[in-house]
C-alpha positions in Angstrom: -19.6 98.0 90.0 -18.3 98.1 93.5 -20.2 97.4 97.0 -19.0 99.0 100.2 -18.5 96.9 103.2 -19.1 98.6 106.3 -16.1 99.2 108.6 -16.1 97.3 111.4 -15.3 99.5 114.5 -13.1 97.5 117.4 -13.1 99.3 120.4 -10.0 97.6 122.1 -6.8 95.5 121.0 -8.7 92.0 119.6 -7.6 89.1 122.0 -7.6 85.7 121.4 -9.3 83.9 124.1 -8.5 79.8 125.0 -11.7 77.9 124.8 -12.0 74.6 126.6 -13.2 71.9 125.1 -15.2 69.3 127.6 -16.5 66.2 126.9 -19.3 64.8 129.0 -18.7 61.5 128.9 -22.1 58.6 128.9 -22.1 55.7 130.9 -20.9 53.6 128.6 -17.1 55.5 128.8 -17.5 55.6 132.3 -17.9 52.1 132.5 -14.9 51.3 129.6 -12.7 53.5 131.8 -13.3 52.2 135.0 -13.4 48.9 133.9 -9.8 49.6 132.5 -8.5 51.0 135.3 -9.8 48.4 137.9 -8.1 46.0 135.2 -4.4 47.8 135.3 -5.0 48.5 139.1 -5.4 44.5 139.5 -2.7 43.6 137.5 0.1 45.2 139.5 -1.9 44.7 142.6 -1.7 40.9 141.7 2.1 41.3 141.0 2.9 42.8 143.9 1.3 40.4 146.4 3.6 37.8 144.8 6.4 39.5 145.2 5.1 40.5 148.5 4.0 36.8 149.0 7.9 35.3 147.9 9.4 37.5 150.0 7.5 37.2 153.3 8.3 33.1 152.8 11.9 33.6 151.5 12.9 35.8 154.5 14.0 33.1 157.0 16.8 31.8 154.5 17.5 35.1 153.2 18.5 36.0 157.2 20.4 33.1 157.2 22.2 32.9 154.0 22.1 36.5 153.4 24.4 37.7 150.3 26.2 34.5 150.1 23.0 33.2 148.6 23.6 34.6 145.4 26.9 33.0 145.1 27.2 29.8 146.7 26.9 26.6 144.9 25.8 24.4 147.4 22.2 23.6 148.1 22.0 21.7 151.6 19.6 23.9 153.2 18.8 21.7 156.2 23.0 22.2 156.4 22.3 26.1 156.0 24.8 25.9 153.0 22.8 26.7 149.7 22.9 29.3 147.2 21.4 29.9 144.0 25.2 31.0 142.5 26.0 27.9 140.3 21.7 27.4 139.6 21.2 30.8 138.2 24.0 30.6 136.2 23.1 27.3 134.7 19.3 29.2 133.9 20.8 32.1 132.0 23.0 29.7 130.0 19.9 27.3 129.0 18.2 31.0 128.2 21.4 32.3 126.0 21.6 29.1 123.7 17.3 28.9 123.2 17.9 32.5 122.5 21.3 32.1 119.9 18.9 29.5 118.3 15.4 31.1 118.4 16.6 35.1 117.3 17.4 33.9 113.9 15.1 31.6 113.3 12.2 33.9 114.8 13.3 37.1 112.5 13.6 35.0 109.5 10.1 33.4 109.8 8.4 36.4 110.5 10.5 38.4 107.7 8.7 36.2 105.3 5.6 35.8 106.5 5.2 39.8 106.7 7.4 40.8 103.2 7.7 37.5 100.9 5.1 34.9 101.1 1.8 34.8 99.1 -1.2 35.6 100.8 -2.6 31.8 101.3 0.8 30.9 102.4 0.8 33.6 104.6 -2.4 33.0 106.4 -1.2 29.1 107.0 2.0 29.6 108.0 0.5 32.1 110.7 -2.2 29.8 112.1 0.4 27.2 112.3 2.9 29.7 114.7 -0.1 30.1 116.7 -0.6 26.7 117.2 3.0 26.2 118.1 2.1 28.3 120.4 -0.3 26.6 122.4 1.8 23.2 122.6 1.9 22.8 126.1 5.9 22.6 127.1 5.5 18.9 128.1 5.0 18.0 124.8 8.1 19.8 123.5 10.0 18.4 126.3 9.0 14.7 125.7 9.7 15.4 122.2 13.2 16.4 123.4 13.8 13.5 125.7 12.8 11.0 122.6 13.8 12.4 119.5 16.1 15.2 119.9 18.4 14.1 122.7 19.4 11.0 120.8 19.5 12.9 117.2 21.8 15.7 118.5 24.8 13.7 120.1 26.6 14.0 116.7 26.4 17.7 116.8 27.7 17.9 120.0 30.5 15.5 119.4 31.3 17.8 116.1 31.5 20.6 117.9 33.6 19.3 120.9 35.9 17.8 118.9 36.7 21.2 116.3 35.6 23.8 118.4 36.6 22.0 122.3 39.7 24.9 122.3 36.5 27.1 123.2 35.9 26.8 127.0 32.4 26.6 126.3 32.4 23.7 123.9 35.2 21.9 125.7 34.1 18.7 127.5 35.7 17.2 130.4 36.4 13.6 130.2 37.0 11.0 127.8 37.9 12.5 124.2 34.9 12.9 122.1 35.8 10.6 119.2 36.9 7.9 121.4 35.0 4.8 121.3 34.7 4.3 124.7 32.5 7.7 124.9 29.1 6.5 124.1 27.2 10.0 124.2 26.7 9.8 128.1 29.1 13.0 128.6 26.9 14.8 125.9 23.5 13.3 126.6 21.5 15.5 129.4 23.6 18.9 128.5 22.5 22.4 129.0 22.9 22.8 125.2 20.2 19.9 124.4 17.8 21.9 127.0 18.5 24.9 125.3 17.6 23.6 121.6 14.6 22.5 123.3 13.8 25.5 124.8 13.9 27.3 121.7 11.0 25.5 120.1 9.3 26.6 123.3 10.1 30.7 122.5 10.0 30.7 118.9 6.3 31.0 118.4 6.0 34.3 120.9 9.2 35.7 119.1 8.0 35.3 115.7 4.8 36.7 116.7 5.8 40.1 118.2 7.9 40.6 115.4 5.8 39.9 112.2 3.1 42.5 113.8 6.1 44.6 114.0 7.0 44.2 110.4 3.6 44.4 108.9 3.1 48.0 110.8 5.6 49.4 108.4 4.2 52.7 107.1 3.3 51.9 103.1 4.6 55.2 102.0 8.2 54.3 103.6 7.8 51.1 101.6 6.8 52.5 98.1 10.0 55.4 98.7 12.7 52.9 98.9 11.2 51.0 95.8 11.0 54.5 94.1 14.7 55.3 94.8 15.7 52.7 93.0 15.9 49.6 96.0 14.4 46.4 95.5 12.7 44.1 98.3 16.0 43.4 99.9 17.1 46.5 100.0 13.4 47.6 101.6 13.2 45.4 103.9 16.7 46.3 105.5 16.6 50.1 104.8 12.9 50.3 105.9 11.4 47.2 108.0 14.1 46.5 109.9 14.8 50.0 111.6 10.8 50.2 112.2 10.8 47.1 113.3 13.7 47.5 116.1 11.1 47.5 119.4 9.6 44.6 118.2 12.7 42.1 117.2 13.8 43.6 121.2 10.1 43.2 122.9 10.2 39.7 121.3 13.6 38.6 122.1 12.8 39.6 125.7 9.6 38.0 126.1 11.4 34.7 124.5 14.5 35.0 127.1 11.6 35.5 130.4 10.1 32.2 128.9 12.9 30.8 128.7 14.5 31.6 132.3 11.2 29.9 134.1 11.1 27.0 131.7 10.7 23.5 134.1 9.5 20.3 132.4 12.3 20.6 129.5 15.0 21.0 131.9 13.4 18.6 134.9 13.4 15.7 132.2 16.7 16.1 130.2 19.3 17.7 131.9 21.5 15.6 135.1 21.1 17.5 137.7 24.6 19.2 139.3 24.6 22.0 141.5 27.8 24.0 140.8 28.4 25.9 137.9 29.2 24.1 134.8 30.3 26.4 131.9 30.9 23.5 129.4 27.2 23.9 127.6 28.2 20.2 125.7 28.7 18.2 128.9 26.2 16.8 130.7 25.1 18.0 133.8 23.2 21.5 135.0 19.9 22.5 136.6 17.8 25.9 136.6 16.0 27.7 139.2 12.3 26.5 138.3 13.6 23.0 137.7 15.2 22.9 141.4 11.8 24.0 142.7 10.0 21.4 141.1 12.8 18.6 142.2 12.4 19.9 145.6 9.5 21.0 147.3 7.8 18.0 147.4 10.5 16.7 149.8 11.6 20.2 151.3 11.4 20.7 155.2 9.7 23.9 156.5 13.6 26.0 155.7 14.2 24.3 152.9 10.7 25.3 151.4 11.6 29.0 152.5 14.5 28.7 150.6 13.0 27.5 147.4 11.0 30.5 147.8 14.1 32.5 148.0 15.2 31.0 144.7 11.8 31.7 143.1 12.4 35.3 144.6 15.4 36.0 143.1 13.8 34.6 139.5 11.2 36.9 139.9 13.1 39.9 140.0 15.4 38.9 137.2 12.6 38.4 135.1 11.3 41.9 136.2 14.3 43.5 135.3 14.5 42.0 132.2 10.6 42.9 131.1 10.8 46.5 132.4 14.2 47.3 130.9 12.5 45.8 127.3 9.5 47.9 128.1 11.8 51.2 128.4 13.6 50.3 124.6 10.6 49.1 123.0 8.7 52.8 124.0 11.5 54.7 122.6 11.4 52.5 119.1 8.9 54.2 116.3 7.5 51.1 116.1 6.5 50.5 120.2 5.7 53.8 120.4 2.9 53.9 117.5 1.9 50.0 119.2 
């Protein structure tokens, strides 16, 4: 038995025609988004009224010194002779050893919180990396002074005295088995601020990265373990890659917390004012710990050039965060984040 279907008669070419789709939104969404927006609007609005704010106060020395600022050692401002050239360059080499230290120590943690441990282990160990994180930095920097200072002169010796034909471990004055050194030319060094320092970052590093890890797509995960690969093999065939923005967005927010670090540097390291590249031997300061030394005592120029140096930290620490931002959003993992 058969049925006949009408024909259906078309008296023009069919055309597909675009529908929009609108969406009236309530008051609650208009609220949430203007809320949002006011938020994101304040937030750069804030952040450029201090950069606005450092440079207005910076500009008299920055007349004065003008490029030579960035590259003289000297900091006499009441002389007009300062610079931020042998300062900045103690700040990125307290930032580079926390970092040599922290990277490791940060992607190893937060490799086995996310891919090894047990559950109950996992939750602890967690809970206890947030708590690191909310040490205040005087404590870690009296711990420093205390314990670690003392504890690490034997490393530094050891490493002066096998790796000292590296310009960077090399220290400058008595020999470092002799007897008459008694620690003093390794005691307040930018490499004891630096171990310090990377207590400090290790927390926010291992953080980023294990929410990194654990957004690994499952299927990804089960694929390598169906070809054949075991957990090692997973983690750096699968994790690892996905995981690329957040080991970067982690080791950058570690190096801007380490570049404005104060207390740890203000209490350990001997203050010196050229550049020092000999990370064993005492003597160095930063840009945040110079402002801190200073501006209690500073004369109306030399508080505008503090403000110069806090200007020119500012924008490094910009650059830094914006070019992490730009690597992180091309990474699978920042851009699903």
């Amino acid at each position: 038995m058969t049925v006949d279907t009408p024909a259906l008669s078309v008296s023009g070419p069919l055309k597909a025609e675009r529908r929009s789709v609108r969406s009236v939104p309530g008051a609650g969404d208009r609220i949430f988004r203007g809320s949002t927006r006011l938020a994101a609007v304040a937030v750069v609005g804030v952040i450029g009224a201090v950069g606005l704010f450092l440079t207005i106060r910076a500009y008299p020395a920055l007349a004065v010194a003008k490029l030579h600022f960035l590259t003289t050692q000297t900091w006499e401002p009441d002389s007009h002779r300062f610079g931020v050239g042998g300062i900045l360059t103690d700040t990125i080499l307290i930032a580079l050893v926390a970092l040599v230290v922290s990277v490791p120590v940060s992607l190893g943690l937060s490799l086995f919180i996310s891919e090894i441990a047990p559950k109950r282990i996992q939750r602890a160990m967690i809970s206890l990396v947030d708590l690191m994180a909310a040490v205040p930095s005087v404590v870690y920097a009296l711990w420093g002074v205390n314990y670690l200072q003392p504890h690490v002169l034997g490393v530094s010796r050891f490493l002066s005295s096998w790796f000292g034909w590296i310009p960077i471990f090399k220290v400058v004055g008595p020999a470092s088995s002799s007897i008459l050194n008694k620690g003093t030319s390794f005691s307040a060094s930018t490499f004891i601020v630096g171990l310090t320092v990377s207590l400090m970052v290790i927390p926010i590093q291992c953080s980023v990265m294990r929410e990194s890890f654990s957004q690994t797509p499952l299927g990804e995960r089960e694929g390598a373990y169906a070809l054949g690969g075991n957990r090692w093999g997973m983690i750096t065939t699968v994790v690892l890659p996905f995981g690329r923005g957040g080991i970067i967005g982690g080791t950058m927010l570690g190096l801007g917390r380490a570049l404005g670090e104060t207390i740890a540097v203000y209490l350990i390291i001997s203050t010196v004012y050229g550049i020092n590249w000999h990370i064993l031997q005492s003597g160095g300061n930063s840009v945040s710990a110079l402002i801190a030394l200073q501006y209690g005592d500073a004369s109306k120029f030399g508080t505008s050039a503090l403000m110069a140096a806090g200007l020119t930290l500012f924008a490094i620490t910009l650059i830094i965060n914006f070019g992490a931002s730009a690597i992180v959003s091309r990474s699978r993992s920042g851009a699903e984040s």
